[in-house]
N, C-alpha and C positions, 0 to 999 in steps of 0.2 A: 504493500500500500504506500502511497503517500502522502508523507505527512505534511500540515500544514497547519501554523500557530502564530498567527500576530497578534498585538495589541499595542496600538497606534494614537493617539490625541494627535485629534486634528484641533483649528479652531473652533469650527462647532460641532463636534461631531467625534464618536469614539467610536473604533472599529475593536473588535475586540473576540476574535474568532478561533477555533482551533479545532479539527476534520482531518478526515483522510480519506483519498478516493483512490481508484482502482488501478494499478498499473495500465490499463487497458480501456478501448475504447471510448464514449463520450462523458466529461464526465460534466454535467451542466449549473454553471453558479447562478442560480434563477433568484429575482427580487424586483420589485420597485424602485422607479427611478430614487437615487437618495439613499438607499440600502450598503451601500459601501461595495459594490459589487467592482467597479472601475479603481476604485481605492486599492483594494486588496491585489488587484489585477499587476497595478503599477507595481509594489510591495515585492509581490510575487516574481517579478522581472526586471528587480534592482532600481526601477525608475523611484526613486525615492526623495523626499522632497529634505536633500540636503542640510536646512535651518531647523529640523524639526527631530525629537528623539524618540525613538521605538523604547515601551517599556519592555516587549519583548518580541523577539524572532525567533520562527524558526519553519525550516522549509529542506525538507531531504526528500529526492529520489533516488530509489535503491540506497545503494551505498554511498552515495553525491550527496555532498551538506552544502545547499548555498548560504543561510540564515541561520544564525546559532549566536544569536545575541548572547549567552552565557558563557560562549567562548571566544566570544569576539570575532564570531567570523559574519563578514556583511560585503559577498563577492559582487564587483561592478558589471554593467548590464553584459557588457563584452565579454565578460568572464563566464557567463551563463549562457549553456549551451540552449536558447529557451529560442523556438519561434513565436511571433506574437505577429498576430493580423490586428489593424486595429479597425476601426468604422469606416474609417475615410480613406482604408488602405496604404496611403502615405506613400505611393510612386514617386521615383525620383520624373520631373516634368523633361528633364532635359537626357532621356535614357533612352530608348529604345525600348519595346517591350523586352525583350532577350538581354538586354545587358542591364535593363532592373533585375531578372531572375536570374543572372547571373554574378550580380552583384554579390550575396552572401555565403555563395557557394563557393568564390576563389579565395575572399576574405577568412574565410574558415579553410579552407583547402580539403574541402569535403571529399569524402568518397562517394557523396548520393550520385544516378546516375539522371544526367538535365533530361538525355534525350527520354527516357521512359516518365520524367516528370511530365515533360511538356507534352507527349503524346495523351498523357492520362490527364491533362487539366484542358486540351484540346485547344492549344496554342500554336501550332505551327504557322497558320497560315497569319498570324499575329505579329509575329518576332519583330518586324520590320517597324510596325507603328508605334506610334508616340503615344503616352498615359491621352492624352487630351482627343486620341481617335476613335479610343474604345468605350463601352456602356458602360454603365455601372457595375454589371455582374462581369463583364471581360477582366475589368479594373480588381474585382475580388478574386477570379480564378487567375491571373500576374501574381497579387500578393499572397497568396496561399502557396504558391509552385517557388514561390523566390523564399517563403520561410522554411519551405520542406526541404529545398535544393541547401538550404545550410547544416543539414542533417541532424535535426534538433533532437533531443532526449525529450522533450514535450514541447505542444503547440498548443498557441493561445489562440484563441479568436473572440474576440471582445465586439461583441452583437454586428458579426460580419454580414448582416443583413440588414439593418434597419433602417440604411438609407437608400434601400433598395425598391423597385415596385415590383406588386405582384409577378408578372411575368418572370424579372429577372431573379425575384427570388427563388420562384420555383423551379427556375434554371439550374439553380446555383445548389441546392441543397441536393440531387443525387452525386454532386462534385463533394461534397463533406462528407457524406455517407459510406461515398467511394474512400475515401481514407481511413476512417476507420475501420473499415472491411479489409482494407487489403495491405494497410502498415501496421506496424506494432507500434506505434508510441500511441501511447494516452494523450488526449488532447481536453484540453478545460475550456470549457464554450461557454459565454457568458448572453443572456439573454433575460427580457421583464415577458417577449412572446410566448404565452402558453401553448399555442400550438406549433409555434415552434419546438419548444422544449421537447412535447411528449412526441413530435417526428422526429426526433436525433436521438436521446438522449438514453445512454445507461444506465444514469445512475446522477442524484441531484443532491445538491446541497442548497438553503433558500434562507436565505439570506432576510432579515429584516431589522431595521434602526442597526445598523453595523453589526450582529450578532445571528449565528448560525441559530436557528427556533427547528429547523429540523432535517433529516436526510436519508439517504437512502435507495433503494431499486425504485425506478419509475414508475415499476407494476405497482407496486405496494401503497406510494406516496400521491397517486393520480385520485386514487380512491379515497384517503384518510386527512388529505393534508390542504384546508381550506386556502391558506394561501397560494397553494399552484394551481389548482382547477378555478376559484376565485370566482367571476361572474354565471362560469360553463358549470358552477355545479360538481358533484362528483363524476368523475369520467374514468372508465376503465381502458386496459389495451387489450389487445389480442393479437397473435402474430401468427402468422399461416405464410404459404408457399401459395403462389396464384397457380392454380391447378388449368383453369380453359380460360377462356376470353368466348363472350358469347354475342358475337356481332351484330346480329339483328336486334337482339335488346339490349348492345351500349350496355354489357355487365361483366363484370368478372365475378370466375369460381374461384374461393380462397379457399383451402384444405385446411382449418386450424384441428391440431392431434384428428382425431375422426370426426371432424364435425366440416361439414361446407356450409359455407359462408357467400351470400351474394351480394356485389355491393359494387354501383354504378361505376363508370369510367371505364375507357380502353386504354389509355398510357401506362399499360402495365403491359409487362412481357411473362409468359408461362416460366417458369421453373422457378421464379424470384421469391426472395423471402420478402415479405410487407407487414407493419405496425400497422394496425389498424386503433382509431379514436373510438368509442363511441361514449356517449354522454349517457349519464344513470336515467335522466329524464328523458330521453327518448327509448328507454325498455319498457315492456309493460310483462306481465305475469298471466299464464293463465293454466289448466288446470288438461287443458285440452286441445290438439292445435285448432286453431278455427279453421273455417271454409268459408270458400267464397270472400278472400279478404284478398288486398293488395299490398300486405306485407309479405314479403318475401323469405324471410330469415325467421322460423321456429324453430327451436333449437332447443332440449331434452337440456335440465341442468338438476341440480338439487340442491338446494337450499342450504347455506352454510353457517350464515349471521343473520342477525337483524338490529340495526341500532335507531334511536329517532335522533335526527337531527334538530337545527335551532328553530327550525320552521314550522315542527308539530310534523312533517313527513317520515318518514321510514325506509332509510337506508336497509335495502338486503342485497347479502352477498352471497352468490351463489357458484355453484362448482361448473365447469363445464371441461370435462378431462381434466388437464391437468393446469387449465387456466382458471381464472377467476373474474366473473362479472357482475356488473352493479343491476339494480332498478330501484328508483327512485316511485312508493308507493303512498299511499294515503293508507291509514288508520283501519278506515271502513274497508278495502279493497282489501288488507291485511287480514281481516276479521273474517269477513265472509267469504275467502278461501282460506282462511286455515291455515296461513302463512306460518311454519316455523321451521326450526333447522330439520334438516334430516329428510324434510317431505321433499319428493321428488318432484317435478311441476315443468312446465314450459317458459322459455322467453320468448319473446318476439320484437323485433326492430326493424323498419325499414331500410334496406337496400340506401337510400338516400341518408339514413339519419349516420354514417360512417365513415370517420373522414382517414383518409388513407396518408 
C-alpha cells in the first residue's frame, strides 16, 4: 500500500489527513471544491509552499520515502519520480507536440518506450502541431503520454477533465482507463464529478473540510457513503463483459456472473469488461417478474439488508451472484411484500435507467 500523512496550516484552512491506497490501478481523491483535494495534491509532488511549515509529513511508495518530516526528509519536485497532469495541462506553447512529450523522457533519461506511448495515446499524426492546434482532449492525451514517457512510479491527474466538454471528455476517458489496464503504476485521480469517479475509479478516499471522513472499494462506498453519490442518491455498480450488441434495438447484452443485463447504446465492443451505474431509485422490487411491461432487466436476487435512510425511505440491499444491488423503497411497499433479508424476490430496472 501506500502511505500517505500530512498535516498542513494553511491561512485559513487545515488539511490534516492520513490513508493508504493501492499499489495498483485508480485510486480517486473525491471532495468539494475547498476540501483540500489540490492542497494535498501539491504536498504530495513536493510543490510546497516554501514560507509555510508542515507539522507533519509523510509519503512512501514501496520502499521510496519522499516525506518523513521526523526525519527530515522533504525531496524537491525533481527528485520525485511523480507524473502529475494538471487541469490546464500546462504544454510548453513554443514545442511541438512531440518535443513536449518528449521533453521528460530525455530529462529523466527514461527507458519508457515514446513510440508505443504515442501509438497508445493516438498521436502520430499530431507530432508536428503546436499546443495552440489541438482540442482540448488532444491537449490532455500530449500531457498524459509526456508524464508516462518520464517513467513515473505514480501518476497524478488533478481533474484532467473538467475543463473539458462532453464530447471531449468522453473521448478522453477510454485513454485513462486504457492505462490503468494495461500499466502497473497506480495512478491518484483527483475529481468533485460523481460520475466521473464511479466510471474510473478503484478504490476512493473523500475528502471533506481538509480531513479524510471516509474510504474505500467503490463497490462498497457508492452505496453507504452520502457524500459521493450526494444529489444521485445511493447508487450501486455492476461489472459484466458485453456478451452481443443487438442492433435493431440500439442495446447491449452484458453477462454480469450468470445474470444478462440489457442496457441501451452501441459504442460498446463484444468481449469488453464495462462498470455499469445504476441509481437505488431507479430499482423497484417485486415478488414476480411482471408481463406485459417495458422494463427490460428482471433479474432473481435475494435480499440481504435493509436500512431506512434520513428520508423515512428504505435502503435494501440485495444479492445478485456475487454482486450486490441497491433499491430504494417506501415503508408500505416494504410491508406489503414482506421485504426482509433472506427472502428471495425480483428486481427490475430499465435498460435506460444504467449509465455505463
Amino acid at each position: 500500500m501506500i502511505k500517505i500523512a500530512y498535516k498542513k496550516s494553511y491561512s485559513n484552512f487545515l488539511l490534516d489527513v492520513e490513508f493508504e491506497i493501492p499499489e495498483q490501478g485508480i485510486s480517486v481523491i473525491f471532495g468539494s471544491s475547498g476540501s483540500g483535494k489540490t492542497s494535498l495534491l501539491n504536498l504530495i509532488a513536493g510543490l510546497n509552499e516554501k514560507s509555510s511549515i508542515d507539522d507533519y509529513a509523510r509519503f512512501q511508495l514501496k520502499q521510496d520515502i519522499y516525506d518523513d518530516s521526523a526525519n527530515g526528509i522533504n525531496r524537491k519536485p525533481w527528485q520525485r519520480n511523480i507524473g502529475y497532469v494538471f487541469q490546464d495541462n500546462r504544454l510548453f506553447p513554443n514545442m511541438t507536440v512531440e518535443e513536449n512529450i518528449l521533453f521528460g523522457y530525455e530529462r529523466r533519461k527514461s527507458q519508457a518506450d515514446p513510440q508505443s506511448i504515442i501509438e497508445k495515446f493516438k498521436l502520430a499524426e499530431l507530432l508536428q502541431q503546436y499546443p495552440s492546434q489541438l482540442s482540448g482532449g488532444q491537449k490532455q492525451r500530449v500531457a498524459m503520454a509526456r508524464a508516462l514517457l518520464s517513467n513515473p512510479e505514480i501518476l497524478i491527474l488533478d481533474e484532467p477533465l473538467s475543463a473539458l466538454d462532453y464530447q471531449a471528455r468522453q473521448e478522453l476517458i477510454p485513454f485513462i482507463d486504457k492505462i490503468q489496464r494495461e500499466l502497473t503504476i497506480p495512478i491518484l485521480y483527483v475529481s468533485h464529478d460523481i460520475k466521473e469517479v464511479l466510471r474510473l475509479a478503484n478504490y476512493i478516499v473523500i475528502l471533506d473540510q481538509g480531513k479524510v471522513v471516509d474510504q474505500g472499494d467503490i463497490a462498497e462506498l457508492c452505496i453507504n457513503q452520502p457524500l459521493l453519490t450526494q444529489a444521485e442518491g445511493a447508487s450501486f455498480i455492476v461489472e459484466g463483459i458485453v456478451h452481443q450488441l443487438i442492433g435493431e434495438d440500439k442495446l447491449a447484452k452484458v453477462q454480469c456472473d450468470k445474470t444478462q443485463l440489457l442496457i441501451t447504446g452501441q459504442n460498446m465492443q463484444p468481449g469488453k469488461q464495462v462498470r455499469i451505474l445504476i441509481h437505488a431509485r431507479d430499482v423497484s422490487l417485486c415478488l414476480s417478474p411482471p408481463r406485459d411491461s417495458s422494463i427490460l432487466n428482471c433479474i432473481a436476487v435475494t435480499i440481504d439488508s435493509i436500512k431506512e435512510d434520513s428520508n423515512g425511505k428504505l435502503l435494501v440491499i440485495a444479492v445478485m451472484g456475487t454482486q450486490r444491488i441497491a433499491a430504494m423503497i417506501s415503508h408500505r411497499s416494504a410491508r406489503l411484500l414482506k421485504v426482509q433479508p433472506g427472502k428471495e424476490m425480483f428486481a427490475q430496472f430499465k435498460a435506460t435507467a444504467m449509465i455505463k
